[in-house]
Structures are given as C-alpha cells and as structure tokens.
ZALO-570915 format. One record per residue (C-alpha): x, y, z; residue number from 1. Coordinates in steps of 0.02 Angstrom, whole numbers, always signed. Example, Ala and Ser with C-alpha at 12.3 -4.5 7.8 and 13.67 -1.06 7.14 Angstrom:
<nodes>
+--------+--------+--------+-----+
|     xx |     yy |     zz |   i |
+--------+--------+--------+-----+
|   +615 |   -225 |   +390 |   1 |
|   +684 |    -53 |   +357 |   2 |
+--------+--------+--------+-----+
</nodes>
This chain:
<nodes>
+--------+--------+--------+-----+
|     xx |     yy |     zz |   i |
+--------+--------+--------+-----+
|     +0 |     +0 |     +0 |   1 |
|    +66 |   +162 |    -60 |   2 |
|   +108 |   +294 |   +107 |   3 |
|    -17 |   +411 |    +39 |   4 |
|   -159 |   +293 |    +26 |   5 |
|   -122 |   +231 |   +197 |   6 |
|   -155 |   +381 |   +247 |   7 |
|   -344 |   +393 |   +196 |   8 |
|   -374 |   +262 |   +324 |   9 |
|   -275 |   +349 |   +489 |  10 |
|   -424 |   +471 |   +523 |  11 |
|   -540 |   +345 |   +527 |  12 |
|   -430 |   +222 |   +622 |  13 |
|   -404 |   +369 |   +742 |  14 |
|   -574 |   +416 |   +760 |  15 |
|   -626 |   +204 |   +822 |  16 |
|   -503 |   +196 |   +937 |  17 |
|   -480 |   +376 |  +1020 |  18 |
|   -623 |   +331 |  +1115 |  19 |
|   -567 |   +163 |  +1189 |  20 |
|   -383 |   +241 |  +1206 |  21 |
|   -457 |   +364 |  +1342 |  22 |
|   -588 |   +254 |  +1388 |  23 |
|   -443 |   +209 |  +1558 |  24 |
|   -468 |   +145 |  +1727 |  25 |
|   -561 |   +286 |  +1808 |  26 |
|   -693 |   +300 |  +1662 |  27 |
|   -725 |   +117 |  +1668 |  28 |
|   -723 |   +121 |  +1859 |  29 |
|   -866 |   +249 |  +1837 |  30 |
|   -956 |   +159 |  +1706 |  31 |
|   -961 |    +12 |  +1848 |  32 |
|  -1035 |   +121 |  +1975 |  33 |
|  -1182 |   +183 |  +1856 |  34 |
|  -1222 |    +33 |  +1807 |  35 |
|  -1219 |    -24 |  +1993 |  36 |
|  -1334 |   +121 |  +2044 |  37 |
|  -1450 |    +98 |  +1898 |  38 |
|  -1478 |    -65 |  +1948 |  39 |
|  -1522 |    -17 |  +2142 |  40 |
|  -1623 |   +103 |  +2071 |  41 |
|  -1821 |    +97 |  +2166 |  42 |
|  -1736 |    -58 |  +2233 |  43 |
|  -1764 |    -46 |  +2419 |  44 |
|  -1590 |    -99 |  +2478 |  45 |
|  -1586 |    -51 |  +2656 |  46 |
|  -1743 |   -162 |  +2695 |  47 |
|  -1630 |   -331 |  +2683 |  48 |
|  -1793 |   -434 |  +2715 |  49 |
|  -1876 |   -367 |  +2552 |  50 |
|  -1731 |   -320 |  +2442 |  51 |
|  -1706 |   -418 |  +2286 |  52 |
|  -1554 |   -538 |  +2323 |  53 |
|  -1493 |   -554 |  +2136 |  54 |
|  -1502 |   -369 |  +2095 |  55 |
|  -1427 |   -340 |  +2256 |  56 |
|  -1274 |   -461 |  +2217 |  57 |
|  -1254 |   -393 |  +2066 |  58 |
|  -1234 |   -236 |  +2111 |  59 |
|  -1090 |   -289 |  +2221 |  60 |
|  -1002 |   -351 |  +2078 |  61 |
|  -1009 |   -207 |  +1980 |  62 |
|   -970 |    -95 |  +2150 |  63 |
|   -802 |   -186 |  +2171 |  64 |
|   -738 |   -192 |  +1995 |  65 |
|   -784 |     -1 |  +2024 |  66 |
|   -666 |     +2 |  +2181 |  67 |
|   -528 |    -96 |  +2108 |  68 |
|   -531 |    +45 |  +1975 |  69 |
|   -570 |   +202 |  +2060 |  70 |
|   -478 |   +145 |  +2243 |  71 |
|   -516 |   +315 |  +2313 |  72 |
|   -691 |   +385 |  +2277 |  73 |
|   -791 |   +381 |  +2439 |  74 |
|   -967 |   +370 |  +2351 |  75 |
|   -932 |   +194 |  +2283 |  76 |
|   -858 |   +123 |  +2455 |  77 |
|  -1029 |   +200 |  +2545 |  78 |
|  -1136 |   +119 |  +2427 |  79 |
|  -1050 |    -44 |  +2421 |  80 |
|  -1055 |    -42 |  +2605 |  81 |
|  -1250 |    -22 |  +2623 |  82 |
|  -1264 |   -145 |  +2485 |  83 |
|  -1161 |   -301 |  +2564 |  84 |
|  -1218 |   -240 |  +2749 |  85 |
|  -1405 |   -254 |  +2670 |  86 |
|  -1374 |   -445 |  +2612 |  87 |
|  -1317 |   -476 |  +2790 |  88 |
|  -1123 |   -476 |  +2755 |  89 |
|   -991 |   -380 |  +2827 |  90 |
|   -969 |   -233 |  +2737 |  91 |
|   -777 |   -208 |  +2665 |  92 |
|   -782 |    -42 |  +2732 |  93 |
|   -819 |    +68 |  +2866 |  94 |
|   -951 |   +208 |  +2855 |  95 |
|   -943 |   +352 |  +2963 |  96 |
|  -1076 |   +372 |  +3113 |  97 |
|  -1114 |   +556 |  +3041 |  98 |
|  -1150 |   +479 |  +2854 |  99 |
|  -1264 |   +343 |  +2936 | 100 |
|  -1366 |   +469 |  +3030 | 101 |
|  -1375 |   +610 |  +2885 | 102 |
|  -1446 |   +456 |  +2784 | 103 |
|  -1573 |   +414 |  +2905 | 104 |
|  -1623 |   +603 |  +2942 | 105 |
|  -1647 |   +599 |  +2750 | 106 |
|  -1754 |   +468 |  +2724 | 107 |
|  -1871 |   +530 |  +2869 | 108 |
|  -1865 |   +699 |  +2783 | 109 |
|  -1937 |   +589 |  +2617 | 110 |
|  -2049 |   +487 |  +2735 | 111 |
|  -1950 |   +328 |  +2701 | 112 |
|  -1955 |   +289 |  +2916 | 113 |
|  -1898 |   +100 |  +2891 | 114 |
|  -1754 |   +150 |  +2789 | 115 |
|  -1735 |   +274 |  +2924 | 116 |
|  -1739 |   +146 |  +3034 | 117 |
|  -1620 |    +39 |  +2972 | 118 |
|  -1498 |   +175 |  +2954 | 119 |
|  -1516 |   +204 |  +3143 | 120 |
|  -1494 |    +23 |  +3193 | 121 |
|  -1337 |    +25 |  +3101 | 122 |
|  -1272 |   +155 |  +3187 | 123 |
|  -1338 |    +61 |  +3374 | 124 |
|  -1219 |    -71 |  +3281 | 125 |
|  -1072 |    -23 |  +3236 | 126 |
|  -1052 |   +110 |  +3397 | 127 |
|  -1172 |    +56 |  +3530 | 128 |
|  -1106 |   +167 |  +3679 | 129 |
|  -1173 |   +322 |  +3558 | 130 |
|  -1316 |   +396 |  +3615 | 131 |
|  -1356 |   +483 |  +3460 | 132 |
|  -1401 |   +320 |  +3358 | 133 |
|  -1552 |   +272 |  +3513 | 134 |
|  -1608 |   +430 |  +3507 | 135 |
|  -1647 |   +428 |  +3321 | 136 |
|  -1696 |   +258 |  +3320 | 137 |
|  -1808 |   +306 |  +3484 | 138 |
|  -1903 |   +462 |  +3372 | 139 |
|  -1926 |   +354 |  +3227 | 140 |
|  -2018 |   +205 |  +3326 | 141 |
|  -2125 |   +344 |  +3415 | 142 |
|  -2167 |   +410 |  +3224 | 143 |
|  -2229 |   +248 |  +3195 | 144 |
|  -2333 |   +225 |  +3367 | 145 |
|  -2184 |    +98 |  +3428 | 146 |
|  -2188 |   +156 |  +3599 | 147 |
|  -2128 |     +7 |  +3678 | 148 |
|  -1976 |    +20 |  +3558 | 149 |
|  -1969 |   +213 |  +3568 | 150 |
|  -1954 |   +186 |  +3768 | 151 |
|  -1822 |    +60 |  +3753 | 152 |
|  -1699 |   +161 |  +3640 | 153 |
|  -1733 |   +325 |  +3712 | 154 |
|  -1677 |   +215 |  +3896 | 155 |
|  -1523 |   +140 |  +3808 | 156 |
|  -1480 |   +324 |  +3721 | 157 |
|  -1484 |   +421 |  +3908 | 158 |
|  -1386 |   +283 |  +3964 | 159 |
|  -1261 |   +306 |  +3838 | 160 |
|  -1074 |   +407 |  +3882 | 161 |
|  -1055 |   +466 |  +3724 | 162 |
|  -1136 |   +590 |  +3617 | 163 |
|  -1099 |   +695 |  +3443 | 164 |
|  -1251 |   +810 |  +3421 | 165 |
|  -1380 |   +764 |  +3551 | 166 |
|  -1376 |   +729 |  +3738 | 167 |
|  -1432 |   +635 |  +3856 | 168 |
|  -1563 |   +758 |  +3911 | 169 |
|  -1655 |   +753 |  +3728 | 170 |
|  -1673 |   +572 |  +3771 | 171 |
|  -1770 |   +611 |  +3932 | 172 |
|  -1864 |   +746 |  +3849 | 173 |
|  -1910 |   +601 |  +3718 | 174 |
|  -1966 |   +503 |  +3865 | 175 |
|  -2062 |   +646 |  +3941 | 176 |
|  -2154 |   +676 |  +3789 | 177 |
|  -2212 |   +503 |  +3761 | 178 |
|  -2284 |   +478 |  +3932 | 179 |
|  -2374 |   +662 |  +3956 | 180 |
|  -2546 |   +580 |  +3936 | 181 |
|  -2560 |   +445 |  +3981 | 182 |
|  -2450 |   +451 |  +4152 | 183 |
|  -2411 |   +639 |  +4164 | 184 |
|  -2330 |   +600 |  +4320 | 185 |
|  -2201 |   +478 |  +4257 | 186 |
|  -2181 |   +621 |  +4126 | 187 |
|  -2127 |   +748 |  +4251 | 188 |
|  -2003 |   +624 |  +4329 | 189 |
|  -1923 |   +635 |  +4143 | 190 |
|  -1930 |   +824 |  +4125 | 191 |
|  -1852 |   +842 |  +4282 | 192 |
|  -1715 |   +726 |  +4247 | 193 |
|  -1677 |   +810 |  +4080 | 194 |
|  -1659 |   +977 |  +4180 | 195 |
|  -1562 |   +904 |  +4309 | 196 |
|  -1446 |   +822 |  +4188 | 197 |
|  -1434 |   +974 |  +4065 | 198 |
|  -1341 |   +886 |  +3924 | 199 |
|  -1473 |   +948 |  +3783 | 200 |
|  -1440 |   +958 |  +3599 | 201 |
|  -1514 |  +1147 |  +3579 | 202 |
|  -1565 |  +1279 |  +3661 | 203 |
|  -1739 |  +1245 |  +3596 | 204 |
|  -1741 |  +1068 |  +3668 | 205 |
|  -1698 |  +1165 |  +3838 | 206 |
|  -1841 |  +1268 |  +3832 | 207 |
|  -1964 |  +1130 |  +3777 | 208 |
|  -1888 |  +1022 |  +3930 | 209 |
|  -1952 |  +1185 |  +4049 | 210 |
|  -2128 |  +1229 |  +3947 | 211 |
|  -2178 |  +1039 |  +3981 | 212 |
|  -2127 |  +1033 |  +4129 | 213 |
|  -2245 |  +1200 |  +4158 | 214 |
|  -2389 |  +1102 |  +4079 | 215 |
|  -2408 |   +967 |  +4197 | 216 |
|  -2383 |  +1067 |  +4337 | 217 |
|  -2527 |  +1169 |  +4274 | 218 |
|  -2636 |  +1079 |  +4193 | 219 |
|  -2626 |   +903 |  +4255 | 220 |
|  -2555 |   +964 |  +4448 | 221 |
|  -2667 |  +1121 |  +4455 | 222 |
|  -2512 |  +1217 |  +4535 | 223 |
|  -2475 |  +1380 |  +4404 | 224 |
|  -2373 |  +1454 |  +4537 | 225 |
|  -2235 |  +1306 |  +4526 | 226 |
|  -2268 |  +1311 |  +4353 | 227 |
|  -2214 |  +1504 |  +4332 | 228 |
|  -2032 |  +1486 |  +4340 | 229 |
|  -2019 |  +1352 |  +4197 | 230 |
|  -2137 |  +1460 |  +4080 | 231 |
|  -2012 |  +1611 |  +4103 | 232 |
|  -1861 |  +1475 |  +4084 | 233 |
|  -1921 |  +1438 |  +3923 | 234 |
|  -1950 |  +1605 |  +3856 | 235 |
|  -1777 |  +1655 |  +3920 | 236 |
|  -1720 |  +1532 |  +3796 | 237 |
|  -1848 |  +1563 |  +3658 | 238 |
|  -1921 |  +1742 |  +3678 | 239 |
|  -2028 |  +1696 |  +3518 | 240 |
|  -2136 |  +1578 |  +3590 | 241 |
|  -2306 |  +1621 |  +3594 | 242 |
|  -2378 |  +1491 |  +3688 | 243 |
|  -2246 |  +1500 |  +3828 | 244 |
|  -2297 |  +1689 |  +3837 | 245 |
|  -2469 |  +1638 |  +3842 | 246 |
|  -2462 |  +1522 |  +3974 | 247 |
|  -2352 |  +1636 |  +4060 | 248 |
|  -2486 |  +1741 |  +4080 | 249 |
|  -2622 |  +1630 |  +4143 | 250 |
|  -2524 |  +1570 |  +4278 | 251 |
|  -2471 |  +1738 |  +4327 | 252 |
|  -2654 |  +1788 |  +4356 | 253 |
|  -2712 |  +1611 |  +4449 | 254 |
|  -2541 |  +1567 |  +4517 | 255 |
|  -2501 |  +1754 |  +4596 | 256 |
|  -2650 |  +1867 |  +4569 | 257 |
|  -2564 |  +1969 |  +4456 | 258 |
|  -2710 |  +2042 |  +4351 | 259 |
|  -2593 |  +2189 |  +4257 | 260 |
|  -2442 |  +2055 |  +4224 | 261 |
|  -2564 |  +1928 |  +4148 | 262 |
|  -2642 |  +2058 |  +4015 | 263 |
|  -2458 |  +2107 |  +3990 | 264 |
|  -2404 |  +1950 |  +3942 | 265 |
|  -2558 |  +1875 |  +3857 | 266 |
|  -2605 |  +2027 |  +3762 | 267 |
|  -2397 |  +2018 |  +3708 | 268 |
|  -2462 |  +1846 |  +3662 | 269 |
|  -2593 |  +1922 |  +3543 | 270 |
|  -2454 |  +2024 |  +3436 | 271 |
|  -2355 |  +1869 |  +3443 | 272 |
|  -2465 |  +1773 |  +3341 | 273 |
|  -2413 |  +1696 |  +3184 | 274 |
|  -2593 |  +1695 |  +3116 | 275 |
|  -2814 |  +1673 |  +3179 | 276 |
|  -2780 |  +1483 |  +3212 | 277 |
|  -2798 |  +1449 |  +3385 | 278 |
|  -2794 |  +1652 |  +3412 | 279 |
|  -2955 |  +1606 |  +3512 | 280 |
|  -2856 |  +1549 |  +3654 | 281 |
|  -2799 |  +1705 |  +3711 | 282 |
|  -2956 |  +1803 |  +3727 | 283 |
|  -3026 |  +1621 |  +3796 | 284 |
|  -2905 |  +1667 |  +3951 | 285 |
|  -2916 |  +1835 |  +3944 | 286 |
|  -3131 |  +1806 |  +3958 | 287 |
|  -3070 |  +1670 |  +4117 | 288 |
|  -2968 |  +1799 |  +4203 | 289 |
|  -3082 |  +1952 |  +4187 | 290 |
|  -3236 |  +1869 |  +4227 | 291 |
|  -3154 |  +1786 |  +4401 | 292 |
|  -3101 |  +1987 |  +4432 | 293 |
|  -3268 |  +2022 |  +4411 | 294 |
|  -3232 |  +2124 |  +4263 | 295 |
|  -3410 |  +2087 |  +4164 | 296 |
|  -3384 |  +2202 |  +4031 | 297 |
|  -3206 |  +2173 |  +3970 | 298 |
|  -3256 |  +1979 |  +4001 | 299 |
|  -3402 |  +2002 |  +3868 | 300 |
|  -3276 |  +2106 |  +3752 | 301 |
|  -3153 |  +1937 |  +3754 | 302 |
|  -3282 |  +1815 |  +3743 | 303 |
|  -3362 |  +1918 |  +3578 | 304 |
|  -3177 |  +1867 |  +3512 | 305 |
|  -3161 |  +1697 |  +3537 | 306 |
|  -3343 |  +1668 |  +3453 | 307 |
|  -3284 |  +1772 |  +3301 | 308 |
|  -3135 |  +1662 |  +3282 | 309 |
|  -3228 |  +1516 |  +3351 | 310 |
|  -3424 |  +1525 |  +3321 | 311 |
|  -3450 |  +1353 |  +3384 | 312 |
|  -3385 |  +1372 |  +3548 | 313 |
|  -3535 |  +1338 |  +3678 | 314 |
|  -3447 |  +1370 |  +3824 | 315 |
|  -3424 |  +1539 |  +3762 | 316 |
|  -3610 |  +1565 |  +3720 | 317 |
|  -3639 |  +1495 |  +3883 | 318 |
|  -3561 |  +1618 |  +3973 | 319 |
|  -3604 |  +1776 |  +3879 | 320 |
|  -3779 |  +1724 |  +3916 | 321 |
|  -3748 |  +1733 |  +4104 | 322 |
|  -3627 |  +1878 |  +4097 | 323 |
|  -3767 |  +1996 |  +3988 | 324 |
|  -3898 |  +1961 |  +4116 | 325 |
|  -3800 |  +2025 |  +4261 | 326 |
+--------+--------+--------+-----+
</nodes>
C-alpha cells in the first residue's frame, strides 16, 4: 500500500479507537458504578428482608470492579457498604456514624421511616455506647406509634457516655413527651431529669424540657405558681414563643393574682401570633381571668372574640348568656 493511501485510512482508524484509548481505569471504574446504581435504582436496599437478592449481588459485583478501579472515591465504598451490609455480610468498609445518621435524617425527611430505621440500627451497631443512634432510632419508633420500642432506645440512648449532636437530656425529653398523657406523672419524673442532667442538643430542646414541665404542673397538677418559673425559663431561651408567653400569663393571674402582668403577657401573646388559628385561646383566658375579677364588661368584650374566631364554641355562648344578664 502506497504511504499516501495509507493515509486515507488513519483518520478513521483514529477516530474508532480515540475513544477506547481514553476510555482508562477511572472512566470504566465509573461506568461500573452507574451501572451499579442503575440497577439499585427503586430497589429498596436497606430493607434486607424485602430487597431483591440477585439485583442486590449484582450490584456488588459491579461496585467492586468499580473500587478496584477508582480505589479512592468515597461514594462507591458507601454504597458498596450499604449494599453487602443489606445482604447480611460484613461490609468491606467502614461508614462514618455522621454519614449513617444524615442518611437516616434523610429518608425521614422523604418519609421513608424503615429506611430510616435501618440507618439508625446501624449506627446502634457499629457504635453502641453512642447515644445519638437510640435517640434517632427512639423518634422514629415513636413516628410509627412503637412506643414500647421508642421507650427502650430512648432508655439505652440516656444511658449512653457518648454523644456527637444530642444529649442525654433530649433522650429524657423524648421520654417525657411520650408519657405526658397517659402518666403525666411519670412524665414529670423525665422532665425533671432532663433539667437536672442538662446535656441537651439545643437551646430549643432546653426550653421545651421547661414549657412541659410548666404544663403538667398546670394543667394536670393544678399548681401555676410552681409552674411560673419554667414558663419564664423557656421564654428566656426562646423569647418567640407564643404559647410559653401565653401560658405565662395565665399562671401569673391564677398562680399570683397578678391581674396587670397577665394582660401584659397574654395581650404580648396576641401580637405574637403567627396567624387566627388557635388566636381564640388568648381572649378564651383573657374572658377566664376578667370574669373571676369580676370584670363583666371586658369579660363580654373577650368572649365576643373567641366566638368570632370560634363560632361554635358553647362554652363561650354559655357564658355571655350569664354575663349579659348581670
């Protein structure tokens, strides 16, 4: 073949191959890992009990050739992690606590609260003295009305020595919160504790410890004046909180007396307000507290409010009745 009719065939020679000359072991390691994550695709991996085995094993396969290629991207080492710890196996790597938790926050941000929950037993698993992984696990049972659970891992998370994010307090706020109606007195036990201890998460989780606490010592205890101190704990810590104001206020009128600091606070409670629902409440108290001062007018003026927001409130109607005779 003459030189110059060789080279009619070069560019075309050239343009085959180019391809599969830069087509090297990164690109195919990445071309594993699609394929890989294709496959798992809708495919509920993390629920080992209803995954499908074969796509599952396959996916493994094409996961390690990935790794053998690409040694160093962490994305492929997660995934083949979750996918050999879903078939039971030990996985051939270690994921970090944080990455197992911000998976299972996601998936109960999607609503997903098995694969939540399988996120968060893997973490009880591979790092049991962390109290983080109960606590999780603990709120996603009590999502799903697993209170027996939800008591259990909230116990084993405020037992726990360690924490990242959380502390042990959240877990006796957790505790507090599941038993406030049905045994509000086993629920103040817990709110105490989680004061006592003061190893919270947040601020907020602080002042939700104190404004429950406040709730069953006024509403379930009848006893606003021990409740006083938590309400102003918690809006110390969350001056926003309209509810905490409100309270604040009705137990400043039937816990101390204090007519002029109870419209202070509940009328503050008003102008708080995001928006009309529940907005009834207020002028509901505000009706309660001037009606008891024998304030009949002012009582009728609050009670006119709570009908307008609530028309089908017979107490209310009730009352005006009696209070427009006098």
């Amino acid at each position: 073949m003459q030189p110059r009719k060789a080279l009619k065939f070069i560019g075309p020679i050239l343009f085959l191959t180019l391809p599969l000359l830069l087509l090297q072991e990164p690109a195919r390691g990445a071309i594993h890992s699609n394929r890989a994550f294709v496959s798992l695709n809708h495919q509920p991996l993390l629920l080992s009990q209803t995954a499908d085995r074969t796509v599952l094993a396959a996916a493994e396969a094409q996961l390690l050739q990935a790794a053998q290629l690409r040694p160093n991207p962490a994305s492929t080492q997660r995934m083949l992690a979750v996918v050999q710890h879903a078939q039971g196996a030990s996985p051939s790597s270690t994921i970090a606590t944080e990455d197992l938790i911000w998976w299972g926050l996601q998936k109960e941000k999607e609503g997903d609260l098995l694969a939540a929950e399988y996120f968060y037993q893997w973490v009880t698993e591979q790092q049991s003295e962390l109290g983080d992984g109960w606590y999780y696990l603990g709120q996603v049972y009590a999502a799903q009305n697993l209170n027996p659970r939800a008591v259990n891992a909230y116990l084993q998370a405020a037992a726990a020595p360690t924490w990242e994010e959380r502390g042990a307090s959240d877990a006796y706020l957790a505790l507090g919160n599941l038993y406030a109606s049905s045994e509000p007195g086993l629920a103040r036990d817990y709110y105490e504790q989680a004061l006592n201890r003061d190893q919270f998460g947040s601020t907020a989780a602080k002042a939700a410890a104190h404004y429950q606490l406040a709730e069953i010592l006024l509403l379930n205890e009848t006893n606003p004046a021990a409740a006083l101190p938590h309400y102003q704990a918690a809006l110390t810590l969350t001056p926003g909180d309209h509810w905490a104001r409100l309270r604040l206020g009705y137990a400043l009128y039937w816990g101390k007396g204090d007519l002029a600091a109870a419209e202070k606070e509940i009328q503050a409670a008003v102008e708080a307000w995001p928006d009309e629902k529940y907005l009834q409440w207020p002028y509901f108290y505000l009706g309660e507290i001037y009606e008891d001062a024998g304030m009949v007018q002012e009582a009728i003026t609050a009670y006119e409010q709570v009908l307008r927001l609530d028309p089908a409130e017979t107490r209310v109607q009730e009352r005006l009745v009696t209070l427009r005779s006098q």
